[in-house]
Every structure is written in C-alpha cells, then in structure tokens.
C-alpha positions in Angstrom: 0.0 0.0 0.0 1.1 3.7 -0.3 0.3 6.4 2.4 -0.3 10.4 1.9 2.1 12.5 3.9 2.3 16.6 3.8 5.8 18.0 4.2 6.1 21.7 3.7 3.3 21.9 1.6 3.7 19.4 -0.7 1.9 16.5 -0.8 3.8 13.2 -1.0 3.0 9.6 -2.4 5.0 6.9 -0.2 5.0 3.8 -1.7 6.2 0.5 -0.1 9.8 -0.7 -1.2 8.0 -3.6 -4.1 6.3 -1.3 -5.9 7.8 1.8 -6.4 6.5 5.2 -7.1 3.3 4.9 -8.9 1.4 8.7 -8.9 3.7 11.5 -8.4 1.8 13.7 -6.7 3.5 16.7 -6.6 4.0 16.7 -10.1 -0.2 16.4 -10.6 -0.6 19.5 -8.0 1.6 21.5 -10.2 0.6 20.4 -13.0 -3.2 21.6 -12.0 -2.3 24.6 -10.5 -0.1 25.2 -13.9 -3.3 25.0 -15.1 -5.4 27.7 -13.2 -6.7 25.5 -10.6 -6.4 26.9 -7.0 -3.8 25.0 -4.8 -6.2 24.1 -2.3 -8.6 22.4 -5.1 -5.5 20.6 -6.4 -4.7 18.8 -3.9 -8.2 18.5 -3.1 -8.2 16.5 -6.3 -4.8 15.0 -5.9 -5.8 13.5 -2.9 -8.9 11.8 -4.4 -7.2 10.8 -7.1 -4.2 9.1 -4.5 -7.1 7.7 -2.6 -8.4 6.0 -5.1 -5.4 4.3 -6.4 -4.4 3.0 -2.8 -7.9 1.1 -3.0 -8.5 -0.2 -6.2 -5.0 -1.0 -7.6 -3.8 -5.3 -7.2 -0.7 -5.6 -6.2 1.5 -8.6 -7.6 0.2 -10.7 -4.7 -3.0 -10.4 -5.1 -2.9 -11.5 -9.2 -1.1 -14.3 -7.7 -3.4 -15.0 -4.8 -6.4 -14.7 -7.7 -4.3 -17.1 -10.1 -3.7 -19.6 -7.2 -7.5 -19.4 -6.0 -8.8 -19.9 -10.1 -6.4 -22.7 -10.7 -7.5 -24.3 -8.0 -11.2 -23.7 -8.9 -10.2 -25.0 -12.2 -8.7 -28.2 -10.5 -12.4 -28.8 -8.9 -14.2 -28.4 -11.8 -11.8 -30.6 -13.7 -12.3 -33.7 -11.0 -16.3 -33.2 -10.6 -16.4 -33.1 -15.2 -14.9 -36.5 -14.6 -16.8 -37.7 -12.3 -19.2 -36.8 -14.1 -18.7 -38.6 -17.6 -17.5 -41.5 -16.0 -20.5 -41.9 -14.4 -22.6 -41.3 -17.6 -20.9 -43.5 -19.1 -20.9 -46.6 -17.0 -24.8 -45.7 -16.9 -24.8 -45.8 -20.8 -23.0 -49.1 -20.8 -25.3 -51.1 -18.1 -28.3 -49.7 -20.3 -26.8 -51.3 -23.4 -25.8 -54.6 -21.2 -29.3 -54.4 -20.2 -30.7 -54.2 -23.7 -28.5 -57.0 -24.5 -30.1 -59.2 -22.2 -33.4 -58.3 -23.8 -32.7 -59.5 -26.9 
C-alpha cells in the first residue's frame, strides 16, 4: 500500500519498497495549479485521485493470490467433469448390457 504525507506543503505519495512510485503527486498539483486550478482544489483532487489508487489498484500478490484461488477452482471443476462422464458413461453401458439381455 502507499500512504499520503504533507511536508512543507507538498503533498507526498510513499510507496512500499515492491512497488515503487506509482502517482507522483506533486507533479499532478503542479501540474493543476499550472493550469489555473487553485492550490487548495489541487490537492483536493490530488488527494482523491491518491485515494483511489491506494484502493483499487492489485498488487502482484494479489494477481497471484487470484491465479492460485482460479487454478484451483479450475482443478475442482476438472475432477467433478470426470466424475461426471465416468459416471454417464458406466450408466450408458449397463443400459446397453441391459438391452442386450433383452434381446
């Protein structure tokens, strides 16, 4: 996760050692205020903006935690299938052995 910090007046993104910088936040103020947005708004908007990243962006362990959890769903799905035409087809043959007998 990242965390907002204000030093001086300038509003900070502090990401954890894997990740690395991923918004630079004082860059966005200036840019905004570069572009006639009051200071206050821009970091208004910069901290929005920050907020929402922190909460909505997957870090590599959880793509791996989600590719772990589907492979394993996968791996379920795979032994119930066969379960499934194994039995269908054992059922297919004692109907045909059954016929058999009939005739």
């Amino acid at each position: 996760m990242c965390s907002l910090t204000a030093e001086k007046g300038v509003i900070i993104v502090i990401m954890a050692q894997t990740f690395g910088p991923v918004y630079d936040t004082h860059a966005a103020v200036r840019r905004l205020t570069e572009a006639g947005i009051p200071e206050p708004q821009a970091e208004a908007v910069v901290r929005e903006q920050t907020h929402i990243l922190e909460h909505n962006l997957a870090t590599k362990a959880d793509i791996e935690t989600l590719r772990q959890e589907t492979k394993a769903g996968i791996g379920v799905a795979k032994t119930e299938l066969i379960k499934w035409v194994v039995g269908t087809n054992l059922g297919v043959v004692a109907i045909v052995i059954a016929a058999l007998k009939l005739i």
